[in-house]
DRENTORKOL-3810 file (N, C-alpha, C; in nm, 4 decimals):
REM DRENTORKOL-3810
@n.u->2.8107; n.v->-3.9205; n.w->3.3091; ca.u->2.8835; ca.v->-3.8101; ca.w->3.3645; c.u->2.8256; c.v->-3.7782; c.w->3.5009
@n.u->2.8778; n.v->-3.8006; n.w->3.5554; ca.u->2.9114; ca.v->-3.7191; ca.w->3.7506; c.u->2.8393; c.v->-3.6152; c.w->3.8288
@n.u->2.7408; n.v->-3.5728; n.w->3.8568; ca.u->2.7496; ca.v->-3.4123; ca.w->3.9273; c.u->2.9547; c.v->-3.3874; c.w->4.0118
@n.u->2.9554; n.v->-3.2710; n.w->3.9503; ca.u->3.0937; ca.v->-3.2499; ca.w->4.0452; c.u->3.0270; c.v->-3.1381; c.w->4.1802
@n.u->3.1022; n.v->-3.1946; n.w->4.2422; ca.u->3.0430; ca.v->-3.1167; ca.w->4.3596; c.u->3.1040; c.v->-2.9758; c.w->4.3914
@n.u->3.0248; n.v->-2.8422; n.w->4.4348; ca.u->3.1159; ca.v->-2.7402; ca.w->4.4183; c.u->3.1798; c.v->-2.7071; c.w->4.5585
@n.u->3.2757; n.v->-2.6385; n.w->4.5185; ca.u->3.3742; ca.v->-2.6017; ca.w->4.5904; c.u->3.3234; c.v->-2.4918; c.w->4.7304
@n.u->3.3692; n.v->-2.5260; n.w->4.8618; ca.u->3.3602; ca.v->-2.4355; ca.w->4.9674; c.u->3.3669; c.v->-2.2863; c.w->4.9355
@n.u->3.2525; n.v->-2.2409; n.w->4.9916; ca.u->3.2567; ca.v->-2.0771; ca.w->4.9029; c.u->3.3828; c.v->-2.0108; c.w->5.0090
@n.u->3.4695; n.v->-1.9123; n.w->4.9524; ca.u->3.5866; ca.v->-1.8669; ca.w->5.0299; c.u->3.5042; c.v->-1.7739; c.w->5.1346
@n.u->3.5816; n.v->-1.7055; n.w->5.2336; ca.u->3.5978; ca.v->-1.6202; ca.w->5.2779; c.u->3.5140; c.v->-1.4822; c.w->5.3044
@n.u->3.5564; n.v->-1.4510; n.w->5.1536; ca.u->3.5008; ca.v->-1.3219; ca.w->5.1037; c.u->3.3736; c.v->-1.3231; c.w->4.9977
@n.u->3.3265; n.v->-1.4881; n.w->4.9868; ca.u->3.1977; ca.v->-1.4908; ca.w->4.9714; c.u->3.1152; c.v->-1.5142; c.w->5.0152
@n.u->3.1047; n.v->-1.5328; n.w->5.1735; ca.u->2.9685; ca.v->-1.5797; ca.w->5.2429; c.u->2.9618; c.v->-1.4549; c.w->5.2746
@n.u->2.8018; n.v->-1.4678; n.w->5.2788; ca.u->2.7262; ca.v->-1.2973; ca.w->5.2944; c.u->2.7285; c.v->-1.3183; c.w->5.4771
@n.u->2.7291; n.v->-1.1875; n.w->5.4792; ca.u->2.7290; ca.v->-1.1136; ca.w->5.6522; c.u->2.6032; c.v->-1.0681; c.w->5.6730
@n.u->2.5432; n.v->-1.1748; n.w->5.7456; ca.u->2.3934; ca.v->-1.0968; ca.w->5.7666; c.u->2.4213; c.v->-0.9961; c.w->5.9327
@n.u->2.3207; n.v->-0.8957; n.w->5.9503; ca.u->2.3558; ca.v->-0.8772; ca.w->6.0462; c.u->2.2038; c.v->-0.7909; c.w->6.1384
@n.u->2.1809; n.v->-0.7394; n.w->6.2324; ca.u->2.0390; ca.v->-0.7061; ca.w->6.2926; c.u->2.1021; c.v->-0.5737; c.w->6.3698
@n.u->1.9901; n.v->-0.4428; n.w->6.3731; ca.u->2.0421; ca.v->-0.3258; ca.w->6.4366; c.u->1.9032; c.v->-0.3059; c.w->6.4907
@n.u->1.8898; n.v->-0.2597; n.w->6.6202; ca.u->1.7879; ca.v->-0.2540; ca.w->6.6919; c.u->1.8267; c.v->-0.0979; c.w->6.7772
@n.u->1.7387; n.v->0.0212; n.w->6.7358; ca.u->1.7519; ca.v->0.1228; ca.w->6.7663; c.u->1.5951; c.v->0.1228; c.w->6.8415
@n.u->1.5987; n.v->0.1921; n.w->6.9710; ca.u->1.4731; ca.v->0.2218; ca.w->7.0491; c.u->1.5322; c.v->0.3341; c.w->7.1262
@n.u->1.3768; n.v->0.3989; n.w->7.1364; ca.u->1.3959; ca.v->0.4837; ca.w->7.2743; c.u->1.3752; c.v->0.6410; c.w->7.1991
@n.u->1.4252; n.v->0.7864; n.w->7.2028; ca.u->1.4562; ca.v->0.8647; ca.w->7.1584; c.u->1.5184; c.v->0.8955; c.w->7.0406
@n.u->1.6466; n.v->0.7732; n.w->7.0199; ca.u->1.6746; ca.v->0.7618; ca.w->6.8719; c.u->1.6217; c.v->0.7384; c.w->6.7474
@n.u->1.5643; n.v->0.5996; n.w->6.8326; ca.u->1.4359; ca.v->0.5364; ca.w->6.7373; c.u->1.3722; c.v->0.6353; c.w->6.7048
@n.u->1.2664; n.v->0.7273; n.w->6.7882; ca.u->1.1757; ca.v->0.8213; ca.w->6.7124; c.u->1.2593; c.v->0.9355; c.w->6.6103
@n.u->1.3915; n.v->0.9942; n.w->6.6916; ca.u->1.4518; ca.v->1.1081; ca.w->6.5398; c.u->1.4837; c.v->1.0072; c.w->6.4190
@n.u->1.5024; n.v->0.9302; n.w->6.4124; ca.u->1.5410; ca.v->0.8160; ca.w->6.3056; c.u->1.3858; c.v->0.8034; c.w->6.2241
@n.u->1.2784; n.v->0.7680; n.w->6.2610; ca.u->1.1675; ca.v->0.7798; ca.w->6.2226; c.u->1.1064; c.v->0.8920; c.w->6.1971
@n.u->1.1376; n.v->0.9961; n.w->6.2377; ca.u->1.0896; ca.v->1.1402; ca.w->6.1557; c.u->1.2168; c.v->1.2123; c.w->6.0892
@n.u->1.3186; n.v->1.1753; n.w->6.0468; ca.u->1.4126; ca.v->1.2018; ca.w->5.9581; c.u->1.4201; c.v->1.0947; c.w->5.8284
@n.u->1.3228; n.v->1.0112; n.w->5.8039; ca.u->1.3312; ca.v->0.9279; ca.w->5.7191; c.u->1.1912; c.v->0.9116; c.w->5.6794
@n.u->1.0911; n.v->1.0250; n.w->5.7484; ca.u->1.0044; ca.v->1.0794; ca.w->5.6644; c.u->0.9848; c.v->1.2168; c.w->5.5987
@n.u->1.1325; n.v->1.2916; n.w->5.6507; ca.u->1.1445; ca.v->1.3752; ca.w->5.6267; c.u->1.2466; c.v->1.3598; c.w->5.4918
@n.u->1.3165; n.v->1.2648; n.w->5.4960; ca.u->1.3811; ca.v->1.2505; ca.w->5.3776; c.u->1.3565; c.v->1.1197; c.w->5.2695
@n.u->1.2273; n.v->1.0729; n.w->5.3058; ca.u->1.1512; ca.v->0.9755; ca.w->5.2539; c.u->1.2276; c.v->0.8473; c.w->5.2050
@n.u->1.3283; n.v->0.8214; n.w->5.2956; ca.u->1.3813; ca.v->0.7017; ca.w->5.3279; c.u->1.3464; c.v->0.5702; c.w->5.4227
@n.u->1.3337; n.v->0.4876; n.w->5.4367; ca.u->1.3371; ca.v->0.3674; ca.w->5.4983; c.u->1.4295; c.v->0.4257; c.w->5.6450
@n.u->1.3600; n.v->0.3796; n.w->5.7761; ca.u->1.4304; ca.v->0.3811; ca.w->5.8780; c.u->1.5104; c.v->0.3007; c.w->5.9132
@n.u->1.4837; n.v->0.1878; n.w->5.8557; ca.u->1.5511; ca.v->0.0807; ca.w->5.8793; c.u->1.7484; c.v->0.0810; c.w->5.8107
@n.u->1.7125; n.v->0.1838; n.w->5.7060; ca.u->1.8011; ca.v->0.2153; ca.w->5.6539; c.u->1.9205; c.v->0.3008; c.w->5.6934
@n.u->1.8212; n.v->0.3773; n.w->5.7634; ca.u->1.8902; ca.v->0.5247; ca.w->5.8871; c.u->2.0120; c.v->0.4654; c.w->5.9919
@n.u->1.8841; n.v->0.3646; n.w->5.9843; ca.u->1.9137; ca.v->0.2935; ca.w->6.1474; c.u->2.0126; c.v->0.2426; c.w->6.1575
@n.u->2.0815; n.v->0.1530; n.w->6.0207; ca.u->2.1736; ca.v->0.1197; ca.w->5.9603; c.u->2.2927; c.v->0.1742; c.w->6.0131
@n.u->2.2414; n.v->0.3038; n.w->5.8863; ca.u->2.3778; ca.v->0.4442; ca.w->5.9040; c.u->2.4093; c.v->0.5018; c.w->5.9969
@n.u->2.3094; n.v->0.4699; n.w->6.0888; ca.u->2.3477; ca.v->0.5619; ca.w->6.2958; c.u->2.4171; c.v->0.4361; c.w->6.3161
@n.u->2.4040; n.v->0.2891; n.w->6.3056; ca.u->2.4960; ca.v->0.1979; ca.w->6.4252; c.u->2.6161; c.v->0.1885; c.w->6.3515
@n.u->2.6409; n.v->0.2076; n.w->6.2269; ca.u->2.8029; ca.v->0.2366; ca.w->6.1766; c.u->2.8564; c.v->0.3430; c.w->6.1727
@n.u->2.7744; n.v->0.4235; n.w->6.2182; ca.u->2.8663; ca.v->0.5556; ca.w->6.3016; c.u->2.8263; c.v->0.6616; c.w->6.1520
@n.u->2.7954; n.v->0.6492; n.w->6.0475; ca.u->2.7783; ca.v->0.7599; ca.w->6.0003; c.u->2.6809; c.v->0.8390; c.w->5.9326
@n.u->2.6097; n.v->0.8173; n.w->6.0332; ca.u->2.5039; ca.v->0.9052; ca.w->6.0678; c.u->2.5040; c.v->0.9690; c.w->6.2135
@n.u->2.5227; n.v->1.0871; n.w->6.2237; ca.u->2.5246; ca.v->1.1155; ca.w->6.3511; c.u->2.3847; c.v->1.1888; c.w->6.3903
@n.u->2.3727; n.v->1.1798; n.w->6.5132; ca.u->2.2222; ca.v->1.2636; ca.w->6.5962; c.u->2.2505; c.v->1.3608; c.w->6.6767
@n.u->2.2110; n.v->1.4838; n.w->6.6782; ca.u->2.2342; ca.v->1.5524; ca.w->6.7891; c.u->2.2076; c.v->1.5364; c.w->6.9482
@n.u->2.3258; n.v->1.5274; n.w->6.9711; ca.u->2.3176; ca.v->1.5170; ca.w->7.1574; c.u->2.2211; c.v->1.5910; c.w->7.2123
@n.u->2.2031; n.v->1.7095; n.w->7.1714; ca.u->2.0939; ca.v->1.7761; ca.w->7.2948; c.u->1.9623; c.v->1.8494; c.w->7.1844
@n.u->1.8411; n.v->1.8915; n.w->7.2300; ca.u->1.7424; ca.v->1.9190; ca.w->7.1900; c.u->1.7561; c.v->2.0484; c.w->7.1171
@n.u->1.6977; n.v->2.1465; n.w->7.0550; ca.u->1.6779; ca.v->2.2845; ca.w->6.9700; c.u->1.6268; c.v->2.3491; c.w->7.1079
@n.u->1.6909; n.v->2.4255; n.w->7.2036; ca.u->1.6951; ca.v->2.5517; ca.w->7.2891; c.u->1.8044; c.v->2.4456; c.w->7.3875
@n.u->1.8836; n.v->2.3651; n.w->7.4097; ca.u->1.9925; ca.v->2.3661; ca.w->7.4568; c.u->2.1109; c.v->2.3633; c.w->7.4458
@n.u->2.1122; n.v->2.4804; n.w->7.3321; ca.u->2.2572; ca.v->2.5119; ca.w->7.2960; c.u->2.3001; c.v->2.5579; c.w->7.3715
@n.u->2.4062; n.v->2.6204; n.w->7.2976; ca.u->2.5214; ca.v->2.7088; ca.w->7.3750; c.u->2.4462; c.v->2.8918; c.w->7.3527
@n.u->2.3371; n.v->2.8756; n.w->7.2581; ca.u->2.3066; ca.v->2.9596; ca.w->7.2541; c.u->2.1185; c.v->2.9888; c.w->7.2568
@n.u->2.0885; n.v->2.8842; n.w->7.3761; ca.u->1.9549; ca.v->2.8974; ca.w->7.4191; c.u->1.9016; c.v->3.0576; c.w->7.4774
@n.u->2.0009; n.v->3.0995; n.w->7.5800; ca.u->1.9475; ca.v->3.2319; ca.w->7.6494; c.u->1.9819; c.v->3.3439; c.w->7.5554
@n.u->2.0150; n.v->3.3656; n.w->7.4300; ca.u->1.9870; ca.v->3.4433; ca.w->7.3501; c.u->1.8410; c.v->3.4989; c.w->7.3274
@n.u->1.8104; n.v->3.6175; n.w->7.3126; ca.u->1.6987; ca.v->3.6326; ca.w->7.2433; c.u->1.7026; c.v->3.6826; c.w->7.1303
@n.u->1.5921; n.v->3.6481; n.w->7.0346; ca.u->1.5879; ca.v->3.6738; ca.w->6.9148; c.u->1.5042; c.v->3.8417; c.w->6.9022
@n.u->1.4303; n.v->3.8799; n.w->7.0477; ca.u->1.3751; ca.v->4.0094; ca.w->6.9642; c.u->1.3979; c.v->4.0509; c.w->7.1257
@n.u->1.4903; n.v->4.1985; n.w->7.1275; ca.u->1.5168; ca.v->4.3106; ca.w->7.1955; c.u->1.4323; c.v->4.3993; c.w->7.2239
@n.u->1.2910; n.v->4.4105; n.w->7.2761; ca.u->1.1749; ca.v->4.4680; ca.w->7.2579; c.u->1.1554; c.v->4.4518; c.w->7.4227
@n.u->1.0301; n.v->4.5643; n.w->7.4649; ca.u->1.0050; ca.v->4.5073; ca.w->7.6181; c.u->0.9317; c.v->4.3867; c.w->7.6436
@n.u->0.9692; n.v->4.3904; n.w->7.7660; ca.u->0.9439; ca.v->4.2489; ca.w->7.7741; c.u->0.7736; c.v->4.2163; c.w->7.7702
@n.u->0.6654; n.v->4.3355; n.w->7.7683; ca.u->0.4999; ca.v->4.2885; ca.w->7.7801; c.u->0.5300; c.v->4.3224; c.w->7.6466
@n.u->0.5719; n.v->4.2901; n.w->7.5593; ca.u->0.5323; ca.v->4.3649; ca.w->7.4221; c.u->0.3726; c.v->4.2612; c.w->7.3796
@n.u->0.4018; n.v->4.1752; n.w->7.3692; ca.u->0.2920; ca.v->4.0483; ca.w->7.3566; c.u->0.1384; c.v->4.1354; c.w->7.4258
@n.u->0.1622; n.v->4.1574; n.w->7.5455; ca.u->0.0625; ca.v->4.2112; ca.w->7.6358; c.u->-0.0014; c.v->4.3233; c.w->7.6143
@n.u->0.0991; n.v->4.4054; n.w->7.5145; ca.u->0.0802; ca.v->4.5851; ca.w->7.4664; c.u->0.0361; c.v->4.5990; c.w->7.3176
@n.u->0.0755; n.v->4.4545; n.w->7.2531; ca.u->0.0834; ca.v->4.4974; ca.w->7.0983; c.u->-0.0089; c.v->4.5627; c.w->7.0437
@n.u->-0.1380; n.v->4.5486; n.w->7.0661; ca.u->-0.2243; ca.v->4.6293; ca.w->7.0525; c.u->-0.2291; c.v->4.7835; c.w->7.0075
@n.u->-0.1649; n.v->4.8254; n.w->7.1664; ca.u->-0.1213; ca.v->4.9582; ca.w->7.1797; c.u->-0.0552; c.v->4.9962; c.w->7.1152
@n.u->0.1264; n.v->4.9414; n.w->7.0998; ca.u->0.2001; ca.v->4.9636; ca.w->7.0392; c.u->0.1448; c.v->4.9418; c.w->6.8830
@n.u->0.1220; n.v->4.8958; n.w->6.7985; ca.u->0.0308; ca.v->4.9240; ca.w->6.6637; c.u->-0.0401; c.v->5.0498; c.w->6.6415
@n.u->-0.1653; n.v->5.0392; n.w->6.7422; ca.u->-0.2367; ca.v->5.1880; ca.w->6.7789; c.u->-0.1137; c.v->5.3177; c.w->6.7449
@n.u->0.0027; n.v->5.3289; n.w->6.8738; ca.u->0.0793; ca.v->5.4011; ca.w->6.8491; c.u->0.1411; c.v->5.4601; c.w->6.6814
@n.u->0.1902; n.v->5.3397; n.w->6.6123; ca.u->0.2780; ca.v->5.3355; ca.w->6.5615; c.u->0.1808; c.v->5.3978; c.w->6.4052
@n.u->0.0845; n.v->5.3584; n.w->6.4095; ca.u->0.0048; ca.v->5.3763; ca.w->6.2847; c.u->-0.1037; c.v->5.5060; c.w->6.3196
@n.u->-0.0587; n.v->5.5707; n.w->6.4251; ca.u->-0.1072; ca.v->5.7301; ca.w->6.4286; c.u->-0.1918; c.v->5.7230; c.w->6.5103
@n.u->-0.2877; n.v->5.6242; n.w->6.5361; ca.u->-0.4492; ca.v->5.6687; ca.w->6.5706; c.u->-0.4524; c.v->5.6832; c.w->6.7057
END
């Protein structure tokens, strides 16, 4: 009996290898979001070049709502607190 020889694999069975090379700024949020979610970067890295993973365009104080302030106080308060404590607690 023969070896039969097998058949050309179709189409939709040869595997798709493929390589994603993230550097620069991405590279590093990709690397501290995948120790933050204790995943593989390589994995991230993946999900950012097929689009679904997205990154934020701009940094934490260049929003739309950077010149907000969070505390309405004068502006030496830092410089006074002292005082202002002193004040506030009688002495």
């Amino acid at each position: 009996m023969g070896e039969q020889a097998q058949p050309p694999a179709g189409p939709e069975e040869r595997p798709i290898t493929a390589q994603v090379t993230v550097a620069g700024l991405e590279a590093a949020v990709l690397r501290e979001l995948a120790g933050v979610l204790g995943r593989p970067a390589e994995a991230l890295a993946l999900e950012y070049a097929a689009g679904t993973l997205k990154l934020p365009t701009t940094t934490i104080g260049e929003s739309a709502f950077a010149d907000w302030a969070l505390f309405d106080g004068p502006p030496d308060l830092a410089a006074h607190a002292d005082d202002y404590l002193a004040e506030g607690f009688g002495q």
